[in-house]
Legacy VTK file of the C-alpha trace (Angstrom):
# vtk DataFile Version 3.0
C-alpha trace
ASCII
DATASET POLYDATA
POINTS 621 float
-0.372 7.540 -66.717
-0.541 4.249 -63.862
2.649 2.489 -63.348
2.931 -0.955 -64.030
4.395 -3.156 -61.385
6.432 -5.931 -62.252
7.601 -8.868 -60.157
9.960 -11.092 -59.984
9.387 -14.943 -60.611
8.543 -16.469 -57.538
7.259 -13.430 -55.705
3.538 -13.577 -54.644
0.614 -12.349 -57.311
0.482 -9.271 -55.544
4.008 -7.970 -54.461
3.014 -4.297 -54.396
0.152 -4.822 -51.751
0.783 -3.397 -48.626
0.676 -5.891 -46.255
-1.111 -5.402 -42.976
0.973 -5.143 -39.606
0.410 -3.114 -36.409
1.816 -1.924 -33.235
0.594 -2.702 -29.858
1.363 -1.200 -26.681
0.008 -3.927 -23.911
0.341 -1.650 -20.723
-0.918 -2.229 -17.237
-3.315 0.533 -17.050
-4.874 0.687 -21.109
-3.351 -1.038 -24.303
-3.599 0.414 -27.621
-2.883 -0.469 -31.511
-1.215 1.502 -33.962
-0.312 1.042 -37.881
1.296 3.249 -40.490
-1.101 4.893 -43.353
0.275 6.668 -46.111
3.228 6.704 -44.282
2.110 7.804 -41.249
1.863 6.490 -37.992
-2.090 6.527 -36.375
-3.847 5.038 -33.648
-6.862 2.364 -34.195
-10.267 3.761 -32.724
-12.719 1.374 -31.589
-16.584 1.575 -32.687
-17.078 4.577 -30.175
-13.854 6.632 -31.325
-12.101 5.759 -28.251
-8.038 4.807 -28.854
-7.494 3.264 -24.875
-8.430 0.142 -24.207
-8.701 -0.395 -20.881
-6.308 -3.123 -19.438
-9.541 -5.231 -18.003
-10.795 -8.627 -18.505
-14.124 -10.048 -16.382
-14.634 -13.673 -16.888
-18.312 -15.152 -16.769
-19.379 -18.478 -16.504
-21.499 -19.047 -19.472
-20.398 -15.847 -22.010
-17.580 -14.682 -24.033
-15.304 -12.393 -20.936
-16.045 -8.767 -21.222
-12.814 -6.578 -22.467
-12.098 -2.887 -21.957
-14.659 -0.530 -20.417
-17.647 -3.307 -20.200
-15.081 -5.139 -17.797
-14.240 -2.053 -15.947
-17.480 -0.709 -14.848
-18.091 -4.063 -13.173
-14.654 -3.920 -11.271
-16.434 -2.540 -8.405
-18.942 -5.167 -8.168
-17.505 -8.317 -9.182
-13.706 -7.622 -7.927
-12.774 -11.443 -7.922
-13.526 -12.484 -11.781
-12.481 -8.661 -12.806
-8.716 -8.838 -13.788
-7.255 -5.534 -13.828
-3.124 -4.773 -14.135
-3.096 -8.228 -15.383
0.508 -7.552 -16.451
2.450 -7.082 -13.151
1.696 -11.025 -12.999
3.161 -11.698 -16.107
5.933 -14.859 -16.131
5.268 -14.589 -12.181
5.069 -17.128 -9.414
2.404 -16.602 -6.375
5.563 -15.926 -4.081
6.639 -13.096 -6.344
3.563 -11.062 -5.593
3.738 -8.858 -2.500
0.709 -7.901 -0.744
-1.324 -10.694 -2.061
-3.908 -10.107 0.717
-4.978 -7.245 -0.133
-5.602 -8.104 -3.790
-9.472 -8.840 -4.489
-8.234 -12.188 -6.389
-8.242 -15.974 -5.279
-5.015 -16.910 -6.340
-4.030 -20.650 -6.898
-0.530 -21.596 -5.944
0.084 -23.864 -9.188
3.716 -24.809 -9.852
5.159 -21.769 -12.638
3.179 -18.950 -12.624
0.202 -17.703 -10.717
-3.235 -18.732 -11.248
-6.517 -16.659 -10.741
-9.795 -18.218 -10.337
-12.751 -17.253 -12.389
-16.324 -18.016 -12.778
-14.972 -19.245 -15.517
-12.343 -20.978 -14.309
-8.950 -20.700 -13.738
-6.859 -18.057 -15.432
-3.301 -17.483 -16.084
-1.984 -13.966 -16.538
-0.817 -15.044 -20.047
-4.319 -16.183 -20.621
-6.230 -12.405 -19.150
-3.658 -10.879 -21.870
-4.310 -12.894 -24.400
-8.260 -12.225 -24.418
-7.091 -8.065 -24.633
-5.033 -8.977 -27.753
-7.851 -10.371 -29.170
-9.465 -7.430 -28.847
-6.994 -4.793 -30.482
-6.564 -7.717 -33.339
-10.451 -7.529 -34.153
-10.479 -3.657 -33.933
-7.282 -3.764 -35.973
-8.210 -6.133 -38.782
-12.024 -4.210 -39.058
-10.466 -0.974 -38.894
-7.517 -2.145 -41.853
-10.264 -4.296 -43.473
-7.601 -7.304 -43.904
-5.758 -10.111 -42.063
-3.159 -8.743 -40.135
0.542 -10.157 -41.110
1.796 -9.709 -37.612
2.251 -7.532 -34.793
5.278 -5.847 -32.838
4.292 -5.717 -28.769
6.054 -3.342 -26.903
7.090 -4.611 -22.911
9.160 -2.881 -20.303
12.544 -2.314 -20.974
13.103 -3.897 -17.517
11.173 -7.089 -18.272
13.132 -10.262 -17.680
13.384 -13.431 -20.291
9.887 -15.250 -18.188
8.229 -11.817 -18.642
8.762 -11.808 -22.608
8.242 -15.000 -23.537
4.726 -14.823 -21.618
3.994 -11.807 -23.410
4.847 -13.788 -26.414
2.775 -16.713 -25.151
-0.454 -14.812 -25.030
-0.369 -12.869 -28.656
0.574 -16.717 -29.819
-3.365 -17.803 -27.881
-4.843 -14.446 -29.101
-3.815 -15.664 -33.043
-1.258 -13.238 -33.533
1.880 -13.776 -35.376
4.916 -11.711 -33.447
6.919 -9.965 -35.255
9.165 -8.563 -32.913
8.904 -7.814 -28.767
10.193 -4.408 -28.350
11.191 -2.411 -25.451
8.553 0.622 -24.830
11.318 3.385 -24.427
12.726 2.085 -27.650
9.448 2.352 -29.340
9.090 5.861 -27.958
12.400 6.898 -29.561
11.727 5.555 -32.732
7.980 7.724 -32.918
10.146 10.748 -32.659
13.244 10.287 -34.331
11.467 9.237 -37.381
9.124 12.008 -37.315
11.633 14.378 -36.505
14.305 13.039 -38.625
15.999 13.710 -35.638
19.894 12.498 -34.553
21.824 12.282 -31.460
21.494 11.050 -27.911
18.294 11.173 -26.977
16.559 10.518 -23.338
13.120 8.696 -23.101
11.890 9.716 -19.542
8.882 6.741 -18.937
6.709 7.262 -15.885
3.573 5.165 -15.566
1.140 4.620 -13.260
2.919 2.567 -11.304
6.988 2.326 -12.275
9.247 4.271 -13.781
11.949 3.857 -16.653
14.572 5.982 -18.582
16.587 4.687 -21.033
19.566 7.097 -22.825
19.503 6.422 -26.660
21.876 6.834 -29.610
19.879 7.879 -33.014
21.938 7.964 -36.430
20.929 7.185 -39.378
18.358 5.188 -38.756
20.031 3.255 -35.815
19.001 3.146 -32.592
21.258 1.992 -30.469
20.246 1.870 -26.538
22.954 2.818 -24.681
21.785 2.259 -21.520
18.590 1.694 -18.822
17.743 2.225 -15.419
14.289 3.085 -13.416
12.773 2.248 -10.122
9.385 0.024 -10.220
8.570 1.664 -7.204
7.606 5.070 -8.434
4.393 6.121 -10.373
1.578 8.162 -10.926
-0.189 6.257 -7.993
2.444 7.905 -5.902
1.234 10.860 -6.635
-2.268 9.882 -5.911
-1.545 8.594 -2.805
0.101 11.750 -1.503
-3.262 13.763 -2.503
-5.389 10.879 -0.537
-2.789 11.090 2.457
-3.454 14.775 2.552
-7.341 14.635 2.109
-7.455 12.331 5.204
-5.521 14.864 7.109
-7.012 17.844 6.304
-10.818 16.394 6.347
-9.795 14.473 9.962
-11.136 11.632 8.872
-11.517 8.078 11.180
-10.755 4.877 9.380
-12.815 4.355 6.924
-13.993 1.461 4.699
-12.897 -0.006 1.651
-15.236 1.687 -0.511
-14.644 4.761 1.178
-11.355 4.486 0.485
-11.323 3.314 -3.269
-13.660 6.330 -3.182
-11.484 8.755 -2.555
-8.257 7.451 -3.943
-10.372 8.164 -7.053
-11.345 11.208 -6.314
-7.269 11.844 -5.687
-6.717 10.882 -9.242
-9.123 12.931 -11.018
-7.635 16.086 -8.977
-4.137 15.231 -10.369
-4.865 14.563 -13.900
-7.475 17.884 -13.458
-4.512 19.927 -11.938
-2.606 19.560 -15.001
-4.445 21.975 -16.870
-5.572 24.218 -13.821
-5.004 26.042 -11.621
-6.691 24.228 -8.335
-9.456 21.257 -8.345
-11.864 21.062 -6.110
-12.601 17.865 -4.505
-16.514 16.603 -3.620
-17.820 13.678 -2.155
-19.621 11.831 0.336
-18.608 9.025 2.080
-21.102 5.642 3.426
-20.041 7.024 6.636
-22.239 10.332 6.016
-19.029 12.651 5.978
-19.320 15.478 3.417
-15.307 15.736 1.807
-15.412 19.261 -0.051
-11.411 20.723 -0.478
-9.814 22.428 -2.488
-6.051 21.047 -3.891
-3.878 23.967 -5.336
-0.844 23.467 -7.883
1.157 24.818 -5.155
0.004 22.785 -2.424
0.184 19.643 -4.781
3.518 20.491 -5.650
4.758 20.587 -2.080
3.357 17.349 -1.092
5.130 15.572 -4.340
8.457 17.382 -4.519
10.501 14.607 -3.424
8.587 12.054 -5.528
9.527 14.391 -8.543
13.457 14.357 -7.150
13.183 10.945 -6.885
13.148 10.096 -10.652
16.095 12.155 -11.171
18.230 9.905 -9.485
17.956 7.014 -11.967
18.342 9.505 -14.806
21.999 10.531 -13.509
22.724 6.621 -13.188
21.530 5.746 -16.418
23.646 8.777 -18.197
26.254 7.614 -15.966
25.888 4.247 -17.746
26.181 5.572 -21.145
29.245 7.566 -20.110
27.724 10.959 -21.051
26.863 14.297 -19.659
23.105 16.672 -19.618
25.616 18.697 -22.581
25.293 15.528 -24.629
21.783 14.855 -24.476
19.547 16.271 -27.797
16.773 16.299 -26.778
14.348 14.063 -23.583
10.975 12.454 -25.101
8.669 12.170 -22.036
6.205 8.800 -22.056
3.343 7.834 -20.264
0.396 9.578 -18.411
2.195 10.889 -15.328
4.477 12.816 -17.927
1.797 15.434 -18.157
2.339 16.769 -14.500
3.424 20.775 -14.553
6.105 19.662 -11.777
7.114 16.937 -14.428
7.941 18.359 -17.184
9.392 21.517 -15.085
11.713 18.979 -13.191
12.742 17.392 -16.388
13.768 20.815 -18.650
15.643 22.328 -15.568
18.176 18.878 -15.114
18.712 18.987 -19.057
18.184 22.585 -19.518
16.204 22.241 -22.593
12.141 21.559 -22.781
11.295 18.294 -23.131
9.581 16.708 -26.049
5.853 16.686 -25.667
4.347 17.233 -28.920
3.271 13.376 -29.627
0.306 12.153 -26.824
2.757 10.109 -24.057
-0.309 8.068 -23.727
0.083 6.782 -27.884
3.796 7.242 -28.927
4.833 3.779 -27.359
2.551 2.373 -29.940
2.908 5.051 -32.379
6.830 3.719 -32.504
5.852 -0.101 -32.617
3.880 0.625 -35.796
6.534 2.242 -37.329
8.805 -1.107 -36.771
5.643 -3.544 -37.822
5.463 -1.820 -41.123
9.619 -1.860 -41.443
9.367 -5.748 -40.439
6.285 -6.715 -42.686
8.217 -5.538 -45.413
6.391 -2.472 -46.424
9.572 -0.422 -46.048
13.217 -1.543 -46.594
14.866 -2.315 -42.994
18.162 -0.630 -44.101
16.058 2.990 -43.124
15.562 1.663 -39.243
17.893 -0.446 -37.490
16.960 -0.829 -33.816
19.776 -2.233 -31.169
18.137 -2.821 -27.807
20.372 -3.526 -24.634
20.204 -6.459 -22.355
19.023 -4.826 -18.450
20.823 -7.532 -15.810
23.855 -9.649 -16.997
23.947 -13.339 -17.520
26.148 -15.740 -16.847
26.723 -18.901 -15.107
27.836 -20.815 -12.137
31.349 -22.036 -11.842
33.229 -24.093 -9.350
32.479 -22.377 -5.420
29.267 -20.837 -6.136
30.707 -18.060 -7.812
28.629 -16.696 -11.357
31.110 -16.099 -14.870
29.420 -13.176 -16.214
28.862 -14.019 -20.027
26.729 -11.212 -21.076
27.074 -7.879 -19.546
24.485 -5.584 -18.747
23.220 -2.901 -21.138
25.318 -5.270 -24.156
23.484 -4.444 -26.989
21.011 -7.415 -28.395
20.642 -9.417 -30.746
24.101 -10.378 -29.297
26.155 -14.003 -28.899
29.625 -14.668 -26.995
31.249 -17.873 -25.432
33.598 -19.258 -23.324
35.773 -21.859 -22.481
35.638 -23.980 -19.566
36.650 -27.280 -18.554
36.293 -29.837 -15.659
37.025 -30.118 -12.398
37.861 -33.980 -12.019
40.076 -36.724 -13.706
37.739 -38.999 -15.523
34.799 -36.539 -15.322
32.410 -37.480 -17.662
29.064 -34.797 -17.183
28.553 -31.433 -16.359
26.152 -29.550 -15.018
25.469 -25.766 -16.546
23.437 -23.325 -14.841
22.301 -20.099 -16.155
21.940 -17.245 -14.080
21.021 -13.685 -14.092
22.242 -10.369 -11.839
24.727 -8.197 -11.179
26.423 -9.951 -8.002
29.348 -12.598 -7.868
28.186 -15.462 -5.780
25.338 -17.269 -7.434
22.995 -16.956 -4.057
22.881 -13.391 -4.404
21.351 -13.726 -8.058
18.568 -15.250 -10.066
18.389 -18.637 -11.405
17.312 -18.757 -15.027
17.434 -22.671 -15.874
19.695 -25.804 -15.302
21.137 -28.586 -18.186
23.517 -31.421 -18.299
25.904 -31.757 -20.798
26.987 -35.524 -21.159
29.258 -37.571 -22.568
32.259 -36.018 -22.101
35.133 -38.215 -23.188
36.765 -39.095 -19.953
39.962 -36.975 -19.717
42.662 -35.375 -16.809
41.430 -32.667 -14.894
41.284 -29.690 -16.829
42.166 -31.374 -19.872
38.596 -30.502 -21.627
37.503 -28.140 -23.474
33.348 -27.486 -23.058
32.652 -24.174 -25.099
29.645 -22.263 -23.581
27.510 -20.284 -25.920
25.068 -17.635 -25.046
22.948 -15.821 -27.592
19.894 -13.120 -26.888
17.920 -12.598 -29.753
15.871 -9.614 -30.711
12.994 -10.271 -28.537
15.577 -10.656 -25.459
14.993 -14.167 -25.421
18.182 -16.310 -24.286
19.135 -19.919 -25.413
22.495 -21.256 -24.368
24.618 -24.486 -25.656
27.425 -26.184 -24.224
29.617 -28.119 -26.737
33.116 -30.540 -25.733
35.450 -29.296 -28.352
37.473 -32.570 -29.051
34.355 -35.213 -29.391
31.660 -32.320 -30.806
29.486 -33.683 -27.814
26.817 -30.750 -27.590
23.861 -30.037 -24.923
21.859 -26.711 -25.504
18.480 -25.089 -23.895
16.087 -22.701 -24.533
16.006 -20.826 -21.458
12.200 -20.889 -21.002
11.378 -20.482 -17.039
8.303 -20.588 -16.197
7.988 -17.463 -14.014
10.922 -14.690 -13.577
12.188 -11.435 -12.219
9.998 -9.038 -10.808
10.802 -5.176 -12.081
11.387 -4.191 -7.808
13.467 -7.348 -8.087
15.663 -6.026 -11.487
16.120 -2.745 -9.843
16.975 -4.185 -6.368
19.615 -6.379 -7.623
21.375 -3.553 -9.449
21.164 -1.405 -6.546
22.405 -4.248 -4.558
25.559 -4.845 -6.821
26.626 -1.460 -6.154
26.166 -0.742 -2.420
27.810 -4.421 -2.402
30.653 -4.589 -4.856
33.288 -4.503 -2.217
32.314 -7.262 -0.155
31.092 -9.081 -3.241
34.925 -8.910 -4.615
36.458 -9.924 -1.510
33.915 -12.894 -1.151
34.957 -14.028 -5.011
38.600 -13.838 -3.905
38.137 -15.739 -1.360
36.113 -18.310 -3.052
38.533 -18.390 -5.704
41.301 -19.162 -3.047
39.034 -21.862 -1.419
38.948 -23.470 -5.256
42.036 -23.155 -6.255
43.790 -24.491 -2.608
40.952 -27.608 -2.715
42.341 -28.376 -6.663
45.715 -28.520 -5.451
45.360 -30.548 -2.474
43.481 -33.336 -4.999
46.467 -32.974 -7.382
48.468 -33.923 -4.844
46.888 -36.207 -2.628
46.714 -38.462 -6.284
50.347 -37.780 -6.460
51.401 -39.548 -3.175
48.896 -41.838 -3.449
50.430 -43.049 -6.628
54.453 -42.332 -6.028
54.780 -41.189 -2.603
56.310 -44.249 -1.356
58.828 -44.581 -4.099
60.316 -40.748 -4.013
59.615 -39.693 -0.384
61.109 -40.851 3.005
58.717 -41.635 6.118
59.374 -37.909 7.046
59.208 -36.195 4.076
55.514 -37.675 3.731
54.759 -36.846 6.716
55.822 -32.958 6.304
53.888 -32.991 3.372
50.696 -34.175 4.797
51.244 -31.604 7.792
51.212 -29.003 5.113
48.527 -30.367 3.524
46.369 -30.373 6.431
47.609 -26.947 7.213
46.146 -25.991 3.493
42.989 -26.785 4.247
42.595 -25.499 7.815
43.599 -22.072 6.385
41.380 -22.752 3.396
37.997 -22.950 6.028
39.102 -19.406 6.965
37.487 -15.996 5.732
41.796 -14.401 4.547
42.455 -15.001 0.904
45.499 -13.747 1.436
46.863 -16.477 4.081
45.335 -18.861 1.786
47.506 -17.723 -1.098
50.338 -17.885 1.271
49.874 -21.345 2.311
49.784 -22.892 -1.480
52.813 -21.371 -1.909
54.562 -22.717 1.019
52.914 -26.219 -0.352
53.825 -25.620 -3.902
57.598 -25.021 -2.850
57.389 -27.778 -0.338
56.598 -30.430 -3.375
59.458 -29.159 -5.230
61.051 -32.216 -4.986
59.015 -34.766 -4.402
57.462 -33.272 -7.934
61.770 -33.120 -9.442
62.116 -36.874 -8.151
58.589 -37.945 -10.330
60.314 -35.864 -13.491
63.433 -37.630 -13.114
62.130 -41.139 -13.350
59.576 -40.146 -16.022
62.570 -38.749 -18.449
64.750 -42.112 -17.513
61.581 -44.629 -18.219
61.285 -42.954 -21.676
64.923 -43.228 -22.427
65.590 -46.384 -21.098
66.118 -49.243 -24.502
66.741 -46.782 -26.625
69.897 -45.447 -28.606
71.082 -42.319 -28.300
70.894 -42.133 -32.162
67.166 -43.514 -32.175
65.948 -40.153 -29.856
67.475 -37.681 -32.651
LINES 1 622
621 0 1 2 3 4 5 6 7 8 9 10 11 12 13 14 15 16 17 18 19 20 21 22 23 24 25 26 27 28 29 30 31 32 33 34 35 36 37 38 39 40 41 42 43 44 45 46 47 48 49 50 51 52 53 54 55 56 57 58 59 60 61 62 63 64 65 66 67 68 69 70 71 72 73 74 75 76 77 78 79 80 81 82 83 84 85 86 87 88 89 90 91 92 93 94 95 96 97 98 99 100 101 102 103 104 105 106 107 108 109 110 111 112 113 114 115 116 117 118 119 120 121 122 123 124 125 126 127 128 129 130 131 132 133 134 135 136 137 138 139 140 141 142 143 144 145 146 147 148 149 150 151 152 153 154 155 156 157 158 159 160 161 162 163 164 165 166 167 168 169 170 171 172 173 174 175 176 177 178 179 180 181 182 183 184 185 186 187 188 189 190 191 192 193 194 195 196 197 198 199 200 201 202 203 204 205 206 207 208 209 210 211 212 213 214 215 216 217 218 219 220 221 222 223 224 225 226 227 228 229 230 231 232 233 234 235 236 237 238 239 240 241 242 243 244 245 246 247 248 249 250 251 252 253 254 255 256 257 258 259 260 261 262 263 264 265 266 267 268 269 270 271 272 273 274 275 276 277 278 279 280 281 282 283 284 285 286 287 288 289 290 291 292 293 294 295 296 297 298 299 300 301 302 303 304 305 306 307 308 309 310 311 312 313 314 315 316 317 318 319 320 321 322 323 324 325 326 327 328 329 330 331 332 333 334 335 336 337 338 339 340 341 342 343 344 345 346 347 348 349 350 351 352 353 354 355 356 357 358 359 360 361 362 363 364 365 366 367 368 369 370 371 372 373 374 375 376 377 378 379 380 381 382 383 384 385 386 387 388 389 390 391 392 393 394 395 396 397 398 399 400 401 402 403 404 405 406 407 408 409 410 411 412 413 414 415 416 417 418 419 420 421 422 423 424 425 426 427 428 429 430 431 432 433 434 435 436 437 438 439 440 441 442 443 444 445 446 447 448 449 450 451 452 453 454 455 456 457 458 459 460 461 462 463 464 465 466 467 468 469 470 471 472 473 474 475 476 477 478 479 480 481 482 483 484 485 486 487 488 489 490 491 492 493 494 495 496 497 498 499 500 501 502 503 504 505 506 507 508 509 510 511 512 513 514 515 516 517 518 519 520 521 522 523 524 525 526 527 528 529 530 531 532 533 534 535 536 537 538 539 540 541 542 543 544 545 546 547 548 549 550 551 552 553 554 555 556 557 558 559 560 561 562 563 564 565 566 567 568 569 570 571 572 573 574 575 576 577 578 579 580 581 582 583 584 585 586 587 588 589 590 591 592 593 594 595 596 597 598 599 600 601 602 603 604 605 606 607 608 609 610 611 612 613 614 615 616 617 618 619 620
């Protein structure tokens, strides 16, 4: 017998119909889409049964630009309108790029971020993305034979508030609607915990071609809760290649060779690593322009000598990262291992002897970044109810914002888990003040020159008060995407100013991971330096206080000497003040607070007897 569905009034005509939503994984290298089907999650093939989509746009003067393998079989060729690893420029400026010279790409130094020029034109990163999610939408919408609801795109867990909202800027031009931006570990984590019905603290080990990420996550219930991130964008599977090329040059004795003989053979140092994952040695043939006949032969065990310390070297953000989350290897479940370089013997052998277990290979590390965005498009298009998969994502670097001295008010915290909001109160510096100035900021440090700026607004109109006498409330709030707006509102006149923190290039990954190593190796001097420019403040608010005292009552209360003793001390205030010892700072107000005593009694005195003077004694009770 069929079932009969019923809806409720004001539903659509069709509330049983499964509506259409996918999973992308944009990545540097190849992207991919994903959906769920009969409640499983599968890749999208294209026409030729292929799931990768390589990450390559070539732009041509008078046609449509060439996607995916048409694009890179012309890379050689036609290097400057080829865009490859389009996404390392994402929400960039030109000056964030190192090594621009030895890119094939005529860059245009626009204000925001970088341009390329094309034949046709040019092209913003946002813009080379865009034209790839146009791809995976058509192959999607064929494949699913319907108009696609919306998408979730997975980015870097690393990726900075520029870096996501370009990523959301290009599936906006490719026509997609965005259902969510969600962090690839994360993604990863939910492919296997909800295939696995699995719960616990799990460890999503992410090495790529060219950085590498681990994130340590909480699973219960249905909830994933990230508990903390690290990585180093430093480290990849080119690494590795470039250790095989390193040792080809040495053991062939090779001069200097050319370009092509070197893209040449950096390819030829790729297809021995990805071979040596199955076997036992590759053997490596070519010939170079030069005439030079290459023919070697690369052993596991000579490969794994020349990468050891690569492999050690991704350990050490592991430890931080469990460090983070305040846990132990004994607490960790199980490790899900993502991305291509995963599949390395000396990998996955590294990986089970730190956490004494084997790691979790049974889904393709190439697919389950978009197998786990699929799983949260069909949760978030409503095929499923959301109560089964509740995903909390952390924030990577903490933001905050610049008070008085240059020093940065952490708001947000580092791995705080998003969507989140939290304020605070400050208030101004000056009697009368009637503006202030906010600016947002983002890093670990605690002088505002050692971190990033994010954006810059004005609150106004400010009833004019004392010094301190305000109260501006500071809000900021991440949403799910990682996307951060902040308001500012006077609490006494509702006056309110508020931003969108939209900049138009950001943080590099190197740049995320150098600024938390640098708040570590520098945490000492960095609290000594906010000390002392807390001192420097604090000594600079009391000699205004009090310079607007005597310029107002000093001749009434004080005697020719006592004003001058005063302004000695003053003046001995703010010598100390220009000084690098917080200490003899502190020391000095006090001597000055204990010197105004009673200059400050005297002003009381004839305060109280103004007040009572024409009154009755009877009148005051």
């Amino acid at each position: 017998m069929a079932l009969l569905q019923i809806s409720e009034p004001g539903m659509s005509a069709a509330p049983h119909q499964h509506r259409l939503a996918v999973g992308i994984d944009l990545g540097t290298t190849n992207s991919l889409v994903a959906t769920v089907r009969s409640g499983l999650s599968v890749v999208l093939h294209d026409e030729d049964g292929r799931a990768l989509l390589p990450s390559v746009v070539r732009f041509l003067a008078d046609e449509e630009p060439h996607v995916g393998a048409a694009a890179q079989k012309q890379q050689s060729n036609d290097p400057q309108n080829t865009i490859a690893s389009a996404k390392r420029f994402m929400g960039r400026g030109l000056h964030d790029i190192a090594d621009v010279i030895h890119l094939p790409y005529r860059f245009v130094d626009s204000p925001g971020m970088l341009q390329i020029k094309t034949a046709a034109g040019p092209k913003s990163p946002v813009e080379v993305a865009a034209e790839i999610l146009k791809v995976l939408k058509a192959r999607a919408e064929k494949s699913l034979g319907g108009e696609l609801t919306g998408a979730v795109i997975t980015v870097p867990a690393y990726f900075d508030d520029a870096q996501r909202q370009a990523t959301k800027d290009a599936a906006r031009l490719a026509g997609l609607n965005v259902l969510r931006l969600l962090n690839e570990p994360t993604a990863a984590a939910v492919a296997y915990g909800l295939d696995n019905g699995s719960e616990g603290v799990y460890v999503v080990y992410d090495l790529g071609g060219g950085t590498f990420d681990v994130s340590v996550l909480k699973l219960s219930k249905g909830v994933f809760e990230v508990l903390a991130t690290n990585g180093d964008s430093a480290l990849g599977g080119d690494d590795f290649d470039q250790r095989i090329y390193c040792w080809m040059l040495e053991q062939a004795k090779l001069p200097p060779l050319s370009p092509e003989d070197n893209s040449l053979l950096l390819t030829k140092a790729r297809e021995a690593k990805e071979w040596l994952s199955e076997h036992a040695e590759a053997n490596i043939t070519c010939v170079l322009r030069s005439g030079d006949i290459i023919n070697l032969t690369l052993t596991t065990q000579i490969f794994h000598a020349l990468t050891q310390t690569l492999v050690a070297k991704t350990m050490a953000p592991v430890r931080k990262a469990l460090r983070d989350a305040k846990l132990g290897v004994e607490d960790v479940q199980g490790v899900v291992m993502v991305g291509g370089a995963t599949r390395m013997p000396q990998i996955q052998h590294a990986v089970a002897e730190f956490f004494g277990q084997e790691p979790l290979t049974n889904l393709d590390p190439d697919k389950v970044v978009a197998l786990g965005a699929a799983i949260q498009a069909n949760v978030l298009a409503g095929n499923r109810s959301e109560d089964d998969l509740l995903l909390l994502d952390v924030v990577p670097l903490s933001l905050g914002l610049e008070t008085m001295g240059g020093l940065v008010e952490k708001i947000i915290p580092r791995n705080s888990t998003i969507p989140v909001a939290r304020a605070q109160d400050f208030t101004t510096y000056k009697d009368g003040q009637t503006a202030m100035g906010i600016h947002v900021v983002q890093g670990e440090r605690e002088m505002v020159s050692d971190c990033r700026s994010l954006a810059r607004f004005e609150l106004r109109g400010i009833p004019p008060m004392a010094a301190g006498a305000a109260r501006i409330r500071v809000t900021f709030q991440v949403d799910a995407d990682g996307l951060l707006s902040v308001s500012a509102q006077e609490q006494t006149s509702g006056v309110e100013a508020h931003i969108t923190v939209k900049p138009s290039y950001g943080l590099s990954e190197s740049e995320i991971a150098d600024m938390l190593q640098a708040s570590f190796s520098h945490a000492g001097e960095d609290k000594q330096a906010r000390a002392l420019r807390e001192a420097q403040v604090e000594a600079e608010r009391l000699i205004v206080a009090i310079n607007a005292a005597l310029e107002k009552d000093g001749d009434k209360f004080l005697s020719a000497e006592e004003r001058k003793a005063l302004e000695n001390q003053i003046a001995a205030l703010r010598e100390t003040s220009q000084g690098a010892d917080a200490t003899a700072i502190s020391r000095e107000m006090e001597a000055l607070n204990k010197a105004t005593e009673p200059f400050a009694a005297r002003r009381m005195d004839a305060s109280v007897q103004q007040a009572l003077t024409g009154h009755k004694l009877e009148e005051l009770n």
